[in-house]
C-alpha positions in Angstrom: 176.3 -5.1 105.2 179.8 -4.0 104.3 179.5 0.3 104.4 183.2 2.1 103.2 182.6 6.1 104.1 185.7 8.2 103.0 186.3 12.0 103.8 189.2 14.4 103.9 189.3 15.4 100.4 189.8 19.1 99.3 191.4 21.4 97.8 195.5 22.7 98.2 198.3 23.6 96.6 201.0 21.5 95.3 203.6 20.7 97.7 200.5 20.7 100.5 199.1 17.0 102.5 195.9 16.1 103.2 195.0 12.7 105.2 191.7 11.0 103.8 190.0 9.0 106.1 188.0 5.9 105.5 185.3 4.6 108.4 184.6 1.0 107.8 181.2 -1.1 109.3 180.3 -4.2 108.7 183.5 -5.8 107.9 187.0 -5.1 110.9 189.9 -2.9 109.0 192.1 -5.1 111.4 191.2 -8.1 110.0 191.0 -7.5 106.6 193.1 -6.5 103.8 192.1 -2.5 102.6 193.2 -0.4 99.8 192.7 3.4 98.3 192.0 3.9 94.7 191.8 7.1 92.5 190.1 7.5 89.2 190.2 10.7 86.7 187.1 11.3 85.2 187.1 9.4 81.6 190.3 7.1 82.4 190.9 3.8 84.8 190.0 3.5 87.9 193.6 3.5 89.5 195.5 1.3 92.4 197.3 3.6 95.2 198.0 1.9 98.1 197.1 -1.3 100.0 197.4 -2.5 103.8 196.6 -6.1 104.4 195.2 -8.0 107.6 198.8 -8.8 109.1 199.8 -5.1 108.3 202.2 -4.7 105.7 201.8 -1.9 103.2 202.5 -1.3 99.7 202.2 1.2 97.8 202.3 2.4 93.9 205.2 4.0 92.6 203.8 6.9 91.2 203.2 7.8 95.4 205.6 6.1 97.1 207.6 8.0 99.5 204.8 10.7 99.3 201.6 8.6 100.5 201.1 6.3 103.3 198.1 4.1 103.8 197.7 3.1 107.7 194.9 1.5 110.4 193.3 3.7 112.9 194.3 2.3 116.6 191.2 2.4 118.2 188.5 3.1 114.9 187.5 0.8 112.3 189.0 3.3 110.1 192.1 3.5 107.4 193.8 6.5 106.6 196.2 7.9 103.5 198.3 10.6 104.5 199.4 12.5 101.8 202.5 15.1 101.8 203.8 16.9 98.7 201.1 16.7 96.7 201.1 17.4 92.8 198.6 18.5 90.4 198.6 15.0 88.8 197.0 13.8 92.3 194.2 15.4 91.6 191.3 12.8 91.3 188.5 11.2 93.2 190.0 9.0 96.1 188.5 5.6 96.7 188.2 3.5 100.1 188.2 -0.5 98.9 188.0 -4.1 100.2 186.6 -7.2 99.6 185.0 -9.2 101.3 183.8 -13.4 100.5 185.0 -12.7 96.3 182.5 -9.4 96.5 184.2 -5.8 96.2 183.5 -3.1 98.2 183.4 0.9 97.4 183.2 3.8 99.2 181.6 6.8 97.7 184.4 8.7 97.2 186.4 11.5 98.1 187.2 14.4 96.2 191.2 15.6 96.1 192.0 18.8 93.9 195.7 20.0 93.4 196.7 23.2 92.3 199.8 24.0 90.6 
């Protein structure tokens, strides 16, 4: 059974980082593609960043340069490091994969940003 379990969230100030963290069982980070999502309550669920199985990253526009989506080494983990944050980061941070056509979620991770 595929289990995604994000942390790291919080609250700072704009122009502060946080790095989320995202533990993976059931499925390798290393041999997979992963990706973070964000969703603001009432609107879509959107796409940040994705790493896939050979490692290559891509990320959104609206974070590149800012945000960067990475393996752990020696975890089954994936990590976004995020540096000069803005208020219009603020959302609920989402650990993804999938896995034989099914999708996979973690619970979440709340991020805050104040101006």
């Amino acid at each position: 059974q595929v289990q995604l379990v994000e942390s790291g969230g919080g609250l700072v100030q704009a122009g502060g980082s946080l790095r989320l963290s995202c533990v993976a069982s059931g499925i390798s980070v290393s041999l997979n593609a992963m990706a973070w999502y964000r969703q603001v309550p009432g609107k879509q669920r959107e796409w940040v960043a994705t790493i896939t199985s050979t490692g290559n990253t891509v990320h959104a526009d609206s974070v590149k340069g800012r945000f960067t989506i990475s393996r752990g080494s020696t975890k089954n983990s994936m990590y976004l490091q995020m540096n000069l944050l803005k208020p219009e980061d603020t959302a609920i941070y989402y650990c993804n994969t999938a896995l034989f056509s099914r999708n996979y979620w973690g619970q979440g991770t709340q991020v805050t940003v104040s101006s």
